[in-house]
C-alpha positions in Angstrom: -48.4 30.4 10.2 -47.0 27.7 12.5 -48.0 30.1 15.4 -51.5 29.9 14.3 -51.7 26.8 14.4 -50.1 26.1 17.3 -52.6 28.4 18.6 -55.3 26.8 17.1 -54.2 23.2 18.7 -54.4 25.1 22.3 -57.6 26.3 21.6 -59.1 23.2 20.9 -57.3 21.2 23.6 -58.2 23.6 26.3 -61.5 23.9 24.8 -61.8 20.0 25.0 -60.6 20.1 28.5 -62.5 22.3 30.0 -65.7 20.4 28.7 -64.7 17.0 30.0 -64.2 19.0 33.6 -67.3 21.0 33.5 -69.4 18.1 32.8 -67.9 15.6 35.4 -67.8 18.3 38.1 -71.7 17.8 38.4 -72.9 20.7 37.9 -75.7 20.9 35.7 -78.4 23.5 35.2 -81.0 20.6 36.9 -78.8 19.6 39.7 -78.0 23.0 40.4 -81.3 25.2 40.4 -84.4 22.7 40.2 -86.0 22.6 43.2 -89.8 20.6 43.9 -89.6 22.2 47.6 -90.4 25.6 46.3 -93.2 24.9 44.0 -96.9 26.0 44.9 -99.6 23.8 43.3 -103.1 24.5 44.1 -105.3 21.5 44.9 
């Protein structure tokens, strides 16, 4: 049992962790693959 939850207190950290990273690294869905150069609109 105390591996479990040792396991379980990992999990969470790392899980916390890798979110803080991910979402100060910068790289969101918008910043990454929105684009207005590529956009046709007719007149």
């Amino acid at each position: 049992m105390k591996a479990f939850l040792s396991a379980l207190a990992a999990l969470v950290i790392i899980t916390i962790g890798a979110n803080r990273i991910l979402v100060h690294s910068g790289f969101s869905a918008s910043a990454v693959s929105a684009s207005s150069g590529n956009v046709r609109l007719h007149d």
